[in-house]
C-alpha positions in Angstrom: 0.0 0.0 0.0 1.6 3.2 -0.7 2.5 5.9 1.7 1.0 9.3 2.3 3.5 12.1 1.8 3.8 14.9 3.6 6.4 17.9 4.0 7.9 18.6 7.5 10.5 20.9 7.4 11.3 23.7 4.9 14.7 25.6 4.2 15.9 28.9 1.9 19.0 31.1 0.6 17.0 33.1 -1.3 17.9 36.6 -3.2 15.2 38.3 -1.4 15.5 36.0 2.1 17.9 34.3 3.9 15.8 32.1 6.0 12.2 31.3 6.3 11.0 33.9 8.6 12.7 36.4 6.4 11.6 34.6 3.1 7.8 35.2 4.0 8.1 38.7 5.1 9.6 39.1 1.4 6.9 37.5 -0.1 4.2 38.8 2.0 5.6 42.4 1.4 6.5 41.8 -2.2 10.2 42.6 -1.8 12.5 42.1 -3.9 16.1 40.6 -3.8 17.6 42.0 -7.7 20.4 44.2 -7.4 23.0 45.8 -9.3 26.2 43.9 -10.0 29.0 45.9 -10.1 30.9 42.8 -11.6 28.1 42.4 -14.2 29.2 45.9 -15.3 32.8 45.7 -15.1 32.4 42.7 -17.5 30.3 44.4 -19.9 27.7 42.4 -19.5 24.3 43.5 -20.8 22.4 42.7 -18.1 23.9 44.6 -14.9 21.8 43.0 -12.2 21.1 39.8 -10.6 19.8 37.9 -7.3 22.4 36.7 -5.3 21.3 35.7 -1.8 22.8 38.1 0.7 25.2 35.7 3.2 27.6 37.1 6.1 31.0 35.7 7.3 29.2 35.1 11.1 26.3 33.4 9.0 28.9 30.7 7.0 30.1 30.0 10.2 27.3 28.8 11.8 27.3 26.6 9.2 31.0 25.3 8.7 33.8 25.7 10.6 36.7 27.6 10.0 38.7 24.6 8.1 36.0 23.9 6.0 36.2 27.6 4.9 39.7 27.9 3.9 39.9 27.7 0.4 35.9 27.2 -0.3 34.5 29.1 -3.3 31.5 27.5 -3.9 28.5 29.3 -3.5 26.4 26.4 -4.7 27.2 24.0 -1.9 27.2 27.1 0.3 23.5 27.7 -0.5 22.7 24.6 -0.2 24.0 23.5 2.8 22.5 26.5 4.7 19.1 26.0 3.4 19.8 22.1 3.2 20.8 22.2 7.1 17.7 24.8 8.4 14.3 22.3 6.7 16.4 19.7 8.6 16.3 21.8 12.1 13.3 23.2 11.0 11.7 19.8 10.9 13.1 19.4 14.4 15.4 16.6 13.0 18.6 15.5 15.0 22.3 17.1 13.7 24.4 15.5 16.2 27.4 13.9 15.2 26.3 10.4 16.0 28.5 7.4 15.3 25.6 5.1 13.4 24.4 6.7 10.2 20.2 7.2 9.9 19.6 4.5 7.7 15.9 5.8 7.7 17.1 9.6 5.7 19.1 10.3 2.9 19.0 13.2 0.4 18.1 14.4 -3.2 19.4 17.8 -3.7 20.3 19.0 -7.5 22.4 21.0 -8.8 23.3 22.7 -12.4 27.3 23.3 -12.0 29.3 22.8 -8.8 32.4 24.9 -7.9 32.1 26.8 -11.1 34.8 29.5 -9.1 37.1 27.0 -7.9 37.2 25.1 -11.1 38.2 28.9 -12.3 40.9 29.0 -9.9 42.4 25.2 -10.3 42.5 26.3 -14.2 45.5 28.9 -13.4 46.9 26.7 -10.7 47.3 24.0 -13.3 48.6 26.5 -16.6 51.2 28.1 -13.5 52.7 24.4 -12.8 50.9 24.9 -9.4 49.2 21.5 -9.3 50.0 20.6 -5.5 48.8 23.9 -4.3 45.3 22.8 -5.4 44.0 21.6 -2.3 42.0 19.0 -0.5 38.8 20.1 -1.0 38.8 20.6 -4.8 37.3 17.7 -6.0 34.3 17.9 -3.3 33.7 21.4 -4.6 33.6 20.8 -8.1 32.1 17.3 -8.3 28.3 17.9 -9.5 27.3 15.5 -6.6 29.2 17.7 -3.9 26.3 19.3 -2.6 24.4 16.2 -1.9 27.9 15.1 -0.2 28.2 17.7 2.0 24.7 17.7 3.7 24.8 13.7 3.6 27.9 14.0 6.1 26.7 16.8 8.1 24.0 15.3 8.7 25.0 11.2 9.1 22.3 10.5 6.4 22.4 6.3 5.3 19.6 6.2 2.9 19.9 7.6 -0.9 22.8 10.4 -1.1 22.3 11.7 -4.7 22.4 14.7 -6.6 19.6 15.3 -10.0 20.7 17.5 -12.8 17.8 19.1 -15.2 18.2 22.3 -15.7 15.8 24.5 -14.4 13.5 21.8 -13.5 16.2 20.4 -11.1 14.6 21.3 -7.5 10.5 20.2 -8.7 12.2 17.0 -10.4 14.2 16.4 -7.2 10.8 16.7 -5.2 9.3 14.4 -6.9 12.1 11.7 -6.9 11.8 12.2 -3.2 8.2 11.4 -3.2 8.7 8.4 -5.6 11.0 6.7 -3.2 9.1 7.4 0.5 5.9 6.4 -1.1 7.5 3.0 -2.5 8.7 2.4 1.6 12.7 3.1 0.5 12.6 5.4 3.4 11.2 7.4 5.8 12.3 11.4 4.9 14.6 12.8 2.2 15.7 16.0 2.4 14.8 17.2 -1.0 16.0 20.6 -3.0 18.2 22.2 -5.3 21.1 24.6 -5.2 22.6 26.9 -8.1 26.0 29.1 -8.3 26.2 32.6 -8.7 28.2 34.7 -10.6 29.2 35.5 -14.1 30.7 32.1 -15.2 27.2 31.2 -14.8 25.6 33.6 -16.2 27.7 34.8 -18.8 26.4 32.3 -21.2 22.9 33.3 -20.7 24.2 36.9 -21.4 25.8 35.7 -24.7 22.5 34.4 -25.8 20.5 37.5 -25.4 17.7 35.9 -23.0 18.3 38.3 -20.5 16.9 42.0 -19.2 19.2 44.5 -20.2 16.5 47.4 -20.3 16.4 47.6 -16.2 20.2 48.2 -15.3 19.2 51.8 -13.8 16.3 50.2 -12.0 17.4 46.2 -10.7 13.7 45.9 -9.1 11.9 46.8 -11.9 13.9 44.2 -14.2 12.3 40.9 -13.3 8.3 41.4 -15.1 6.9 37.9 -15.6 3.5 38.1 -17.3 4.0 41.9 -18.1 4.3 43.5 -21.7 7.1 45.4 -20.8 9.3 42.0 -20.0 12.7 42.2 -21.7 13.8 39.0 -20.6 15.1 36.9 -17.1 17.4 38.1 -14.5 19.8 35.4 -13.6 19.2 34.9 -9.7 21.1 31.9 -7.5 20.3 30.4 -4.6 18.7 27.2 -2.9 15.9 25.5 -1.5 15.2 22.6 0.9 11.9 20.6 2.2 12.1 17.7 4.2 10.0 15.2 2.4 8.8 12.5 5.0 5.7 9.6 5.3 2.6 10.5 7.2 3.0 7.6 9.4 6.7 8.7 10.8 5.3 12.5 10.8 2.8 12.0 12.7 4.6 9.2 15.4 7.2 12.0 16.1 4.8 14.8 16.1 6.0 17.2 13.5 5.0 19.9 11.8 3.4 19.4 8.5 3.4 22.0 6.3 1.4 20.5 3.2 0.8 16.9 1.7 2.0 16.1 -1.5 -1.0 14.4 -3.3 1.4 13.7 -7.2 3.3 14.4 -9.6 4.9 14.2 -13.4 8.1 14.3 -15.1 8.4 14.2 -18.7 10.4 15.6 -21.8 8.8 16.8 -25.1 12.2 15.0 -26.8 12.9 18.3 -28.6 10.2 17.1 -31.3 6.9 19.7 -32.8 8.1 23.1 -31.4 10.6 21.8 -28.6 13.8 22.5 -29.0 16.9 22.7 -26.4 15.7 26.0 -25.2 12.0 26.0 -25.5 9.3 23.6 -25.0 7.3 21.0 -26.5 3.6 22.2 -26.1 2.4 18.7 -26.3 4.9 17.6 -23.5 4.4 20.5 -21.4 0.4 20.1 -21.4 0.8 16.1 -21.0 3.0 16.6 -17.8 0.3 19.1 -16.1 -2.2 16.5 -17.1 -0.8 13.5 -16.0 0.4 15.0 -12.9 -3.1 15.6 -11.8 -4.1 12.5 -12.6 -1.3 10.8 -10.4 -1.9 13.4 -7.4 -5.7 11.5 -8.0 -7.5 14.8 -8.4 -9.9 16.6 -10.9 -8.0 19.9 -12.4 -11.2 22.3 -11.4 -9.9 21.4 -7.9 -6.8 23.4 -8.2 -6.9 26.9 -6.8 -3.3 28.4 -7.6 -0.3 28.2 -9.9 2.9 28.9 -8.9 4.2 28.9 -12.6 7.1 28.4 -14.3 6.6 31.9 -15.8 10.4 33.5 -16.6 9.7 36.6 -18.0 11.1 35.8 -21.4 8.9 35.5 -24.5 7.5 31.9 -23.4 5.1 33.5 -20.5 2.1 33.8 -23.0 2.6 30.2 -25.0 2.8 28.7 -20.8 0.0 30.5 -19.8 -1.8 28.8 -23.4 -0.7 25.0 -22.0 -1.8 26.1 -18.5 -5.7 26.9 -20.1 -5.4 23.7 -22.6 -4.3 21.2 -20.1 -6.9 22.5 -17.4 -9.3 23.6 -19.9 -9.9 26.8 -17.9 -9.7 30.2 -18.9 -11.1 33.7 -18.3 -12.9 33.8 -15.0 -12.6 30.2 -14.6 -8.6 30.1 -14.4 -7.0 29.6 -11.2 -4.8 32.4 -9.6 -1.1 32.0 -10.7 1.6 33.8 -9.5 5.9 33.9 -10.6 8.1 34.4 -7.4 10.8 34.9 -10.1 9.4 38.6 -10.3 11.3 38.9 -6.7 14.5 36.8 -7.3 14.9 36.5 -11.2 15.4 33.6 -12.5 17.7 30.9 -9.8 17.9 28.6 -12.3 18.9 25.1 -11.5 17.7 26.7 -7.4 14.4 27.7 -9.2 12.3 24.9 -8.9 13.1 23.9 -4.9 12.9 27.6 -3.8 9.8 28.4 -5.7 8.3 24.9 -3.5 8.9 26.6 -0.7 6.9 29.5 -1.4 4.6 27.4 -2.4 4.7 25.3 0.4 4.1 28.5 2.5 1.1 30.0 0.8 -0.7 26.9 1.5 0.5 26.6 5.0 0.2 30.4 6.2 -3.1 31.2 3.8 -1.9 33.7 1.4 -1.3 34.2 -2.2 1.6 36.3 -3.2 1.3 39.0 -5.5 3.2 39.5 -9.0 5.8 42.6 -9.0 6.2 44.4 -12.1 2.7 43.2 -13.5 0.7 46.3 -14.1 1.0 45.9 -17.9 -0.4 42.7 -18.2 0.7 41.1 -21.5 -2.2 41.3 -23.8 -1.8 38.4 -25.2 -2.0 36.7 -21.4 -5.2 38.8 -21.0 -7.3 37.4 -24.1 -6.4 34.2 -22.3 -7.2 34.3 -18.5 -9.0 37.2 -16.6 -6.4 39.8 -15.3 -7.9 39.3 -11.5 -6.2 35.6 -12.0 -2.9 37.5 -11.9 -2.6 39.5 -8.3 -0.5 42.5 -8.1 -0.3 42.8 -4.4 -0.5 39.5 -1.5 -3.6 38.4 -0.4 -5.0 36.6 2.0 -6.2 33.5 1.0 -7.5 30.3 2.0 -5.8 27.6 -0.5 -6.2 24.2 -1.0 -4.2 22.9 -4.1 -1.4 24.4 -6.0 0.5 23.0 -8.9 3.9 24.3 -9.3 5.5 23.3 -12.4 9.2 23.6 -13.9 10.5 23.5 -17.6 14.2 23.5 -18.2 16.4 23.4 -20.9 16.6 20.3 -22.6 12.9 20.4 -23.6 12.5 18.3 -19.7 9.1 19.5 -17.7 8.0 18.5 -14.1 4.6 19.3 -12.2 3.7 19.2 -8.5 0.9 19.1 -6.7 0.7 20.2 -3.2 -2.6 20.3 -0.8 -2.9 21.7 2.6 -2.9 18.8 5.3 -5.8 17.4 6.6 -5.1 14.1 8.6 
C-alpha cells in the first residue's frame, strides 16, 4: 500500500531572504532581492543585475567551521548546505554527530554546475605548474554531486545520497524523486532541493544568448516582469531550496509539523520534437506533464486553486500561460490564480524549482497568495487568455487548498507538482 507524503520541514537562501522567517516577510511584502552587479558591469555584461542571496561571514560560520572555509569558493554547496541544514532543524530533526548513520534519511538535492569558481581557480593553478597547491577540498567542490555530499555528512544520512541534474527543473524534479522513493517504503524522509552558483561564469552564457533584461540596469527591481508586456527577458538569480519530504506515518509518530501533503506528480520531456527545441518547449509535452500529474496526485483539475508557474519573463510567459488553459481547460474567470516568485528573485535557475516549492509550500501553510511585482502591464496576449484578476499584483490573504507548481528546463525536460494543505 503506498504511503501518504507529507512535508515537514522547509529551508531557503533566497535573493530576497535568507531564512524562512525572512523569506515570508519578502513575499508577504513583495520585496525584492535583484540588485546591481557591479561585476556584471565591469564585464560588460548586458544585463547589470542579478539575485544573489545576501550571506555574512558570522552566517557561514554557523554553518561550517573555520577549516571547512579555507579555500571554499562554492556558492552552490554554500547555498545549499544552509538552506539544506535549516528544513532539517526546521523539521526538528537531529544534527548530532552520531557514530551510526540514519539509515531511515538520505537526500536528493540538484544542482546545475558545482564549484564553477574553484574550477576557475584550479584552471590557473594547473597552466602556473601549481598543481599541489590545489587543495583538498577541490574535487568535493567541483564534483556535480558535492552538494548532496556535503549535507549527507553533516548530517549522518544512510539512505539515498544523490544529486539530479535538469536544468531549471532540477529542484521540482528532485521533489518528486523524493516522493517516488518514501511512497515505495525506501525510506522514511529525504531531504529534497536544489542549489545553483552565482556569478558571471554562470551567467555569462545566458548573457551571450540574449535571453536576459538588459533594459532595467538603472532600476534592478523593476527588471524581473513575468507576465507583463514590458518584459525584456530573465534576471539570472542563485540560490537554494530545501523541504524535508517524509511519510505520514513517521510525521505523525514524532509529532512534527506538517506543512502540506504532496498528493502527485509528473516528469516528462517533449524529446525536442513539434516546437521543442533545447531552449524551449514542447507544447504537447508540457500540457501532457500538467495532465498526467493531476491524474497521479488522484484529483480533478477544477480542484486546483493556484499556480505557482514556471513563468520566466522571457517570450515563453504567454505560449505557458496557453498549455496552462489547454491542459486544465480553464480560462477567463474560470482560471486559477497563478503567481511567478521569479518577479522577486529572477530567475535561480537550477535553485528555481526547490525555492519556488517553498513558497509554495508556505502560501498553503500560512493562507496567502503572493502577489506578481512588475505586472501592471499585463501582457495582452495573457489577458485574451485568463482574466487579469487571476494574476494578483499585491498578497492576499487566502485560503488555498491545491497548487501545482511546475518547472520547464532546458533540454525540452518538464516536471509538475501538486501540493494540498494537510488534513489528517
Amino acid at each position: 500500500m503506498s504511503k501518504r507524503v507529507v512535508i515537514t520541514g522547509l529551508g531557503v537562501a533566497a535573493p530576497n531572504g535568507v531564512g524562512i522567517p525572512a523569506f515570508t516577510y519578502s513575499l508577504r511584502n513583495s520585496i525584492s532581492g535583484i540588485r546591481h552587479d557591479a561585476q556584471l558591469q565591469e564585464l560588460q555584461f548586458s544585463c547589470q543585475i542579478a539575485g544573489q542571496p545576501p550571506i555574512s561571514e558570522e552566517l557561514k560560520l554557523q554553518y561550517f567551521t573555520e577549516l571547512e572555509l579555507r579555500g571554499f569558493s562554492s556558492t552552490g554547496i554554500l547555498y545549499g548546505v544552509i538552506a539544506g541544514i535549516e528544513a532539517w532543524r526546521n523539521a526538528r530533526l537531529s544534527i548530532e554527530n552520531n557514530e551510526e548513520p540514519d539509515w531511515d534519511s538520505g537526500t536528493i538535492f540538484g544542482s546545475g554546475t558545482s564549484g564553477i569558481d574553484k574550477f576557475r581557480e584550479s584552471i590557473y593553478k594547473i597552466d602556473e605548474l601549481q598543481v599541489r597547491r590545489l587543495g583538498s577540498t577541490v574535487v568535493a567542490q567541483t564534483m556535480n554531486s558535492g552538494i548532496s555530499a556535503y549535507l549527507g555528512g553533516k548530517l549522518a544520512l544512510g539512505n539515498q545520497v544523490t544529486t539530479n541534474s535538469s536544468a531549471c527543473a532540477t529542484g521540482t524534479e528532485a521533489i518528486m524523486m523524493a516522493y517516488d522513493r518514501i511512497q515505495a517504503g525506501q525510506a522514511k524522509r529525504i531531504l529534497a532541493g536544489s542549489t545553483g552558483d552565482s556569478g558571471p561564469y554562470i551567467w555569462a552564457g545566458f548573457d551571450a544568448l540574449r535571453v536576459c533584461s538588459s533594459k532595467y540596469n538603472d532600476t534592478p527591481e523593476q527588471g524581473s516582469r513575468p507576465m507583463s508586456a514590458g518584459a525584456a527577458g530573465f534576471v539570472p538569480g542563485s540560490g537554494a531550496g530545501a523541504l524535508v519530504i517524509e511519510d505520514l506515518e513517521s510525521a505523525l509518530k514524532r509529532g512534527a509539523t506538517i506543512y502540506a501533503e504532496i498528493l502527485g506528480g509528473n516528469v516528462n520531456s517533449g524529446g525536442q520534437r513539434g516546437n521543442g527545441s533545447m531552449t524551449a518547449p514542447n507544447s504537447t509535452a508540457v500540457q501532457r506533464c500538467i495532465t498526467d500529474a493531476i491524474q497521479n496526485a488522484g484529483i480533478s483539475a477544477t480542484e486546483i486553486d493556484a499556480i505557482n508557474g514556471h513563468l520566466t519573463a522571457t517570450t515563453k510567459d504567454s505560449l505557458e500561460i496557453e498549455n496552462w488553459t489547454k491542459a486544465l481547460d480553464r480560462k477567463g474567470t474560470h482560471f486559477p490564480y497563478i503567481n511567478s516568485l521569479k518577479s522577486m528573485t529572477g530567475h535561480c535557475l537550477s535553485a528555481a524549482g526547490s525555492i519556488e516549492s517553498v513558497a509554495t509550500v508556505l502560501q498553503l501553510h500560512e493562507g496567502f497568495l503572493f502577489g506578481n511585482t512588475n505586472c501592471e502591464d499585463l501582457h495582452p496576449e495573457i489577458t485574451a487568455l485568463i482574466d487579469a484578476s487571476k494574476v494578483p499584483l499585491k498578497t492576499i490573504d487566502k485560503n488555498l487548498n491545491i497548487i501545482a507548481k511546475a518547472s520547464f528546463g532546458f533540454g525540452d525536460v518538464n516536471a509538475c507538482i501538486i501540493f494540498k494543505k494537510f488534513e489528517n
